[in-house]
C-alpha positions in Angstrom: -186.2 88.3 133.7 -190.2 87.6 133.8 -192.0 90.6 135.4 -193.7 88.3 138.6 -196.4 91.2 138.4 -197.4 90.5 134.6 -199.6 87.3 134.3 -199.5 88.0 130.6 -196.0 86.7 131.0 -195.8 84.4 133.3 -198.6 82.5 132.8 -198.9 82.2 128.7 -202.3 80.3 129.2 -203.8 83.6 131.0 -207.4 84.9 129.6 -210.0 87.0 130.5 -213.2 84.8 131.8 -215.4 87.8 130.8 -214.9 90.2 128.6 -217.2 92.9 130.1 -215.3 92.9 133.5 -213.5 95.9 134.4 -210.9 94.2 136.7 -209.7 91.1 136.5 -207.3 88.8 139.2 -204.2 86.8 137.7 -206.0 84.0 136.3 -208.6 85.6 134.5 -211.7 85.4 136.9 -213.7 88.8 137.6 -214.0 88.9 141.4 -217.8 90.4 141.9 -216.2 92.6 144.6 -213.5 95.2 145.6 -212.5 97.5 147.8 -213.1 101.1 146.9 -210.8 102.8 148.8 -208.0 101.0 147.3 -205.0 103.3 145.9 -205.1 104.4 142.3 -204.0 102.3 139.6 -201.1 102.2 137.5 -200.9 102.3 134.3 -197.2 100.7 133.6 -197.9 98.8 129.7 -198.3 101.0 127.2 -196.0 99.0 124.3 -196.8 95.6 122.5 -196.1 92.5 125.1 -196.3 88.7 123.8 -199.4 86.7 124.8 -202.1 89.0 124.9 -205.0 88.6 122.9 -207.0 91.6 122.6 -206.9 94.8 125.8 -203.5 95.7 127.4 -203.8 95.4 131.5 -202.3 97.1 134.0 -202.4 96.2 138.0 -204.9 96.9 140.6 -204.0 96.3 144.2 -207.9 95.6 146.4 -207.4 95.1 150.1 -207.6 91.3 149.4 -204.4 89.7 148.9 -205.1 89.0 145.3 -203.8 91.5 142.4 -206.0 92.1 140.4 -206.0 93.5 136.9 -208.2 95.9 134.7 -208.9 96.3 130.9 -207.4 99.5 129.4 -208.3 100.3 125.6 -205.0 99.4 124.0 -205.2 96.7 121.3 -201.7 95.1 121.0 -200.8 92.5 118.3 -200.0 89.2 119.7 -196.5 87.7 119.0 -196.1 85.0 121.5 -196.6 82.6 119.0 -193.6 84.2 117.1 -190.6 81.1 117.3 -187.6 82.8 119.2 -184.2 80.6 118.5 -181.8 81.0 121.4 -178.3 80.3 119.8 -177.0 77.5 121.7 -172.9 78.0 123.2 -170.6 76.1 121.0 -167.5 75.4 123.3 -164.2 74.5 120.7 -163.1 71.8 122.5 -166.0 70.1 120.7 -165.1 71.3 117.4 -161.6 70.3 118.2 -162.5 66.6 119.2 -164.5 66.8 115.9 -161.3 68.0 113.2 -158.9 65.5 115.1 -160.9 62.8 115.1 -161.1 62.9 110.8 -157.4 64.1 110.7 -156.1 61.2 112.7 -158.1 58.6 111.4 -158.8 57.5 114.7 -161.0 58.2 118.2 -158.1 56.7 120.1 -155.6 58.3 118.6 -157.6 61.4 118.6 -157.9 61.3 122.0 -153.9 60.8 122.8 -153.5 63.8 120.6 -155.3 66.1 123.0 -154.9 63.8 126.4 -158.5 63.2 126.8 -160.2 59.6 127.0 -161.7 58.4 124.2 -165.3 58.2 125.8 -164.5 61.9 126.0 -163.9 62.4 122.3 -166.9 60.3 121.3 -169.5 62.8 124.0 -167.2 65.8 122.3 -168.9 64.6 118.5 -172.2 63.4 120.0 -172.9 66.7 121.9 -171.4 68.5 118.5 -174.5 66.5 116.2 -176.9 67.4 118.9 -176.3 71.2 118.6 -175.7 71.2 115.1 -178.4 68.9 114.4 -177.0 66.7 111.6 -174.8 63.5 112.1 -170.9 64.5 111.0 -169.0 61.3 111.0 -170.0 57.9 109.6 -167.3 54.9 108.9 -167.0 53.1 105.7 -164.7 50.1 105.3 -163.0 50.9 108.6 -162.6 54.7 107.3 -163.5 57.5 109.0 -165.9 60.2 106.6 -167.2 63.1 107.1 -171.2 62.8 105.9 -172.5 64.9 103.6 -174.1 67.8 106.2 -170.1 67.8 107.5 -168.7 68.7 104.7 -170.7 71.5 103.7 -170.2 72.7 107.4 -166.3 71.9 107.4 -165.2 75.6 106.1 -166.8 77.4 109.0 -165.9 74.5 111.7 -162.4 74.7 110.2 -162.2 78.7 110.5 -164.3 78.3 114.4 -161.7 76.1 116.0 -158.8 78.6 113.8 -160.6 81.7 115.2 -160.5 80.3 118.8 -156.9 79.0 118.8 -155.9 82.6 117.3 -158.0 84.5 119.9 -156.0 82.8 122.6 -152.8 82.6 120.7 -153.1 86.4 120.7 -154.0 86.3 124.3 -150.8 84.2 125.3 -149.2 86.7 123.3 -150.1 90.2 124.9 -149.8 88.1 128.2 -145.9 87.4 127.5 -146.0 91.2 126.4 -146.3 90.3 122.7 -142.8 92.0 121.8 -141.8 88.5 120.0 -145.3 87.8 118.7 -145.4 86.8 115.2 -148.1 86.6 112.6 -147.5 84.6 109.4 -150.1 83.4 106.8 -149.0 80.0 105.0 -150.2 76.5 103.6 -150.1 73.9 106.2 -147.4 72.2 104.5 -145.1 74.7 104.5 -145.1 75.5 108.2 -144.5 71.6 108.7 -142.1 71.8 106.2 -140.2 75.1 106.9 -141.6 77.7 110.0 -141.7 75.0 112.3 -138.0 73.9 112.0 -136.7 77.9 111.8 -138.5 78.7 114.9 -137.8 75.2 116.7 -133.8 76.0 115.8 -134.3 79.7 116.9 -136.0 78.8 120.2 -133.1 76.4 121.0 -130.4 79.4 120.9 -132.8 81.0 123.8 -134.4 83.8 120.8 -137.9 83.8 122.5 -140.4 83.8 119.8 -144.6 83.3 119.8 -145.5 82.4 116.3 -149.5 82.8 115.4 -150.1 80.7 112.2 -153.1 82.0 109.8 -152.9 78.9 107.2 -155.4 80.6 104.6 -155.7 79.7 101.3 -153.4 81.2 98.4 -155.4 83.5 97.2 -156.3 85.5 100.3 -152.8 85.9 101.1 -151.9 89.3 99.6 -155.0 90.4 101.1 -153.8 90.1 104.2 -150.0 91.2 103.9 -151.5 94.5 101.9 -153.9 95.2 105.2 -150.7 94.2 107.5 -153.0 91.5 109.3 -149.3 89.6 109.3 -145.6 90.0 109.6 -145.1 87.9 106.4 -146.8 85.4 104.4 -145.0 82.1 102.4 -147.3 81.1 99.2 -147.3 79.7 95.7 -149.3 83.2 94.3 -147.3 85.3 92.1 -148.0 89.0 91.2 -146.5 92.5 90.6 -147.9 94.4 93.5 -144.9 97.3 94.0 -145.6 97.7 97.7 -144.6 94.3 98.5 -141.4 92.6 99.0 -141.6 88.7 97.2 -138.6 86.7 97.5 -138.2 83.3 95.9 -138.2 80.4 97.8 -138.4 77.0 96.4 -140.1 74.6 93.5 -141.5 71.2 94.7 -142.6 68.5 91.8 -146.4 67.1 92.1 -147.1 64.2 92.8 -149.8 61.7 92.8 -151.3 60.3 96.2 -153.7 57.2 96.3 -153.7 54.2 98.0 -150.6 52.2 98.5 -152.4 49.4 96.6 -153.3 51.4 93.6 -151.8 50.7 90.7 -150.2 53.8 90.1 -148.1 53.1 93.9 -145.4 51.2 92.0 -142.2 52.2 92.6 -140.4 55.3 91.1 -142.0 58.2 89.3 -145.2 58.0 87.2 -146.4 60.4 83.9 -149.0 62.7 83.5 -151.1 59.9 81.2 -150.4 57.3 83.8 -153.1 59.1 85.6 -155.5 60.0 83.2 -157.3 57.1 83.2 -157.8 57.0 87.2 -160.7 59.2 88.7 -159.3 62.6 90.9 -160.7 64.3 93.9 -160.7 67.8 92.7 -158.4 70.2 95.1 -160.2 73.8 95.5 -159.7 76.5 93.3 -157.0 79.3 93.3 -155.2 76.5 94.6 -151.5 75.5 93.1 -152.6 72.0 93.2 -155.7 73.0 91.1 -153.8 75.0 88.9 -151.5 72.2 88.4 -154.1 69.9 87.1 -155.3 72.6 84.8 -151.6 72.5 83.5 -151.9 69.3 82.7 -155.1 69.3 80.7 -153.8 72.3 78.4 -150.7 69.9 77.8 -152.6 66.4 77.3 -155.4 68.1 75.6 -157.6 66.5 77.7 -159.7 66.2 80.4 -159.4 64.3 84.0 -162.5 63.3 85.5 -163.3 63.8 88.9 -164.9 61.3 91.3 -165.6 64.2 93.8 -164.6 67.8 95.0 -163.4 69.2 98.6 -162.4 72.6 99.7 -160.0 71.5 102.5 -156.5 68.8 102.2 -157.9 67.0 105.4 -161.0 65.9 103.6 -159.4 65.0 99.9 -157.0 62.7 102.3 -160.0 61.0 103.9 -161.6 60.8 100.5 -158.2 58.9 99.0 -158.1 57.1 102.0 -161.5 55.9 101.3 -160.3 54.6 97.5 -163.0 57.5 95.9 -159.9 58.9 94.0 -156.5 59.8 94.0 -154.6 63.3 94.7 -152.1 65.4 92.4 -150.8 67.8 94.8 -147.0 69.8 95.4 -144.4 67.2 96.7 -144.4 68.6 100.0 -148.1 68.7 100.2 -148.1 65.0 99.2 -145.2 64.4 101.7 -147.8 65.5 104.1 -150.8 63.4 103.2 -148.8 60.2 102.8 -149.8 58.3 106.3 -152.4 55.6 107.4 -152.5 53.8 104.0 -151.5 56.6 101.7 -148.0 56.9 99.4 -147.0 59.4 97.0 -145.0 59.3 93.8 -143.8 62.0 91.8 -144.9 62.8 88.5 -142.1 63.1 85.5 -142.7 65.9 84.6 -141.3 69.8 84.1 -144.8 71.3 84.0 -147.2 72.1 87.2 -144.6 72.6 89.3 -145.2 75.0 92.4 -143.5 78.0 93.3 -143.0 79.0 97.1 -142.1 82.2 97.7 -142.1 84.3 100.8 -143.4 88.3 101.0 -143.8 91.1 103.4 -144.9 94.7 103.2 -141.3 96.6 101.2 -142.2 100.0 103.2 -142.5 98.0 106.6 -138.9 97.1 108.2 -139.5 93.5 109.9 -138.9 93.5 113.7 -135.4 91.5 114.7 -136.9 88.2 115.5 -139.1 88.8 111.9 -135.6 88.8 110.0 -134.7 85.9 112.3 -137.3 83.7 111.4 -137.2 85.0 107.9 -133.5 84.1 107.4 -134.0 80.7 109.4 -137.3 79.7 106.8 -134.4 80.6 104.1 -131.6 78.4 105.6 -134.6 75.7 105.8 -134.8 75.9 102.1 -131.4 74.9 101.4 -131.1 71.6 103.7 -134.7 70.6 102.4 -133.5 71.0 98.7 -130.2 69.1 100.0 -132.7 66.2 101.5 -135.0 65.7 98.6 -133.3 66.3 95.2 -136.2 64.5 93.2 -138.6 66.7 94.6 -137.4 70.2 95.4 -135.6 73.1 93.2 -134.2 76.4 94.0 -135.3 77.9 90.8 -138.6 78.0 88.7 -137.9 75.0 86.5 -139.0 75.8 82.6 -143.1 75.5 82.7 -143.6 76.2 86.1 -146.8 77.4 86.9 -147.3 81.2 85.4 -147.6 84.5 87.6 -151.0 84.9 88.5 
């Protein structure tokens, strides 16, 4: 709050008119006369203050009703000049808006997604490029894209709008007392694929449950089991570590995803050196999908190129979508990514395939609706494998991806 007694402050334009006055009033004039019975001044700056050029002041009350000030000997450094940025709010709905409006392809189905008009969603994006002061979307043959600023933003937008729906997840959560609150880390396709179904199915036989989802890359996932941040984690990483509990889940074939008319979307399954020739959108490292492709190199003995890089699924879809490349990713991945345009075909191969598996803490017995949910994912596993017997396997087929 601006002191209404400091000039200095309130009025950043406020100078001394001479500078061999000793008393001053609040625009800078030097009154030729005052009072002197008027009560003793006092001194109340004595530390630096912006917008000062020189002598510090300090207030003088004269029997006029003008305060008045007077010079004291303390130099002060000016700093007024000094740029303060005020971080502006940053409400998630507009962040929200934002993420939907790229995943569905669409304002106006954006807008049916989270019940809000589609004048609505546009202000959402507009006031989003305002505050973050770079455009985000621009269209190119009736495709929605991120720009260039966007996607070097995505990451942190993407882990903003996460942090905000776990904060009132977790809120809901203690609210409902939080005894069936779960916390799982997964990929995305995987709780479409598996969690969502168990705990759907569990629901319906009146088990209250309050799943949190942390979808987090692979490699961050025995991180976060290790430092008990979740009940239990489903993944494609592999390892060793003796104080956790890994239990196999499933193997789903890659896949290619491009355009459905590419000329790799003919029907059935295509090989690895059907693809070669055909520019990829690299998937981010310590990825299975990346680790894929890196099988497949080592086995053609040669080298994809790569029309262009992304570190989240939403964008690479929006980059296929655009024709700048196609996709290898797992089949359930693909499954995923194959809407508005997109189709998937699975590769005939043995090699690249991914390994799900699901782990928890060994020392750490799972609350009852943990187990629950935990045996439901595993009942999931057999009805998916029954559903897609192209694409899915119970066991590590022979050159599977290796433990990492």
């Amino acid at each position: 709050m601006l002191d209404t007694l400091r000039p200095d402050v309130w009025n950043p334009r406020f100078q001394p008119q001479r500078c061999d006055a000793d008393v001053f009033d609040v625009h800078g004039n030097a009154p030729q006369t005052i009072s002197h019975d008027q009560p003793p001044r006092q001194r109340f700056l004595t530390g630096p203050a912006g917008g000062l050029h020189g002598p510090c002041f300090a207030p003088a009350v004269a029997n006029n009703p003008v305060t008045l000030w007077k010079v004291n000997p303390i130099n002060i450094h000016d700093n007024r000049e000094a740029s303060v940025m005020r971080r502006p709010d940053l409400p998630p709905k507009l962040v929200q808006s934002f993420l939907t409006v790229l995943q569905m392809q669409s304002y106006t189905q954006a807008a049916h997604a989270l019940n809000l008009t589609q004048p609505a969603v546009t202000q959402h994006i507009s006031r989003l490029e305002e505050i973050v002061g770079v455009r985000l979307i621009e269209r190119s043959r009736g495709v929605v894209l991120p720009t260039a600023e966007a996607q070097a933003l995505m990451p942190e937008l993407e882990r903003f709008e996460q942090s905000a729906k776990l904060l009132f997840d977790k809120a809901r959560a203690v609210a409902e007392g939080g005894r069936n609150s779960l916390q799982i880390a997964t990929p995305t396709s995987l709780v479409a694929h598996l969690l969502v179904p168990a705990i759907t199915e569990l629901r319906r036989s009146g088990t209250g449950v309050f799943p949190v989802f942390r979808e987090v890359d692979d490699h961050r996932v025995y991180d976060m089991v290790r430092a008990g941040e979740v009940d239990f984690a489903l993944t494609s990483m592999t390892g060793s570590d003796t104080a956790l509990s890994c239990t196999f889940l499933l193997s789903d074939r890659p896949c290619v995803v491009c355009l459905q008319d590419h000329p790799l979307a003919s029907t059935g399954s295509v090989s690895i050196e059907d693809i070669l020739p055909f520019e990829l959108i690299r998937p981010p490292a310590d990825t299975s999908a990346n680790r894929t492709i890196g099988i497949f190199e080592k086995t053609l003995q040669a080298e994809f190129t790569y029309a262009a890089e992304a570190s989240r699924l939403m964008t690479m879809e929006t980059m296929a979508r655009a024709g700048l490349g196609v996709l290898i990713l797992p089949a359930l991945s693909a499954q995923l990514s194959a809407h508005t345009d997109l189709v998937f075909r699975p590769i005939d191969t043995e090699k690249g395939w991914r390994s799900c598996q699901l782990i928890r803490q060994k020392h750490l017995r799972p609350s009852p609706v943990a187990k629950q949910v935990m045996e439901g994912v595993q009942s999931k596993v057999r009805a998916l494998e029954m559903a897609m017997p192209d694409l899915l396997a119970r066991h590590a087929p022979p050159g599977s991806q290796d433990r990492t």
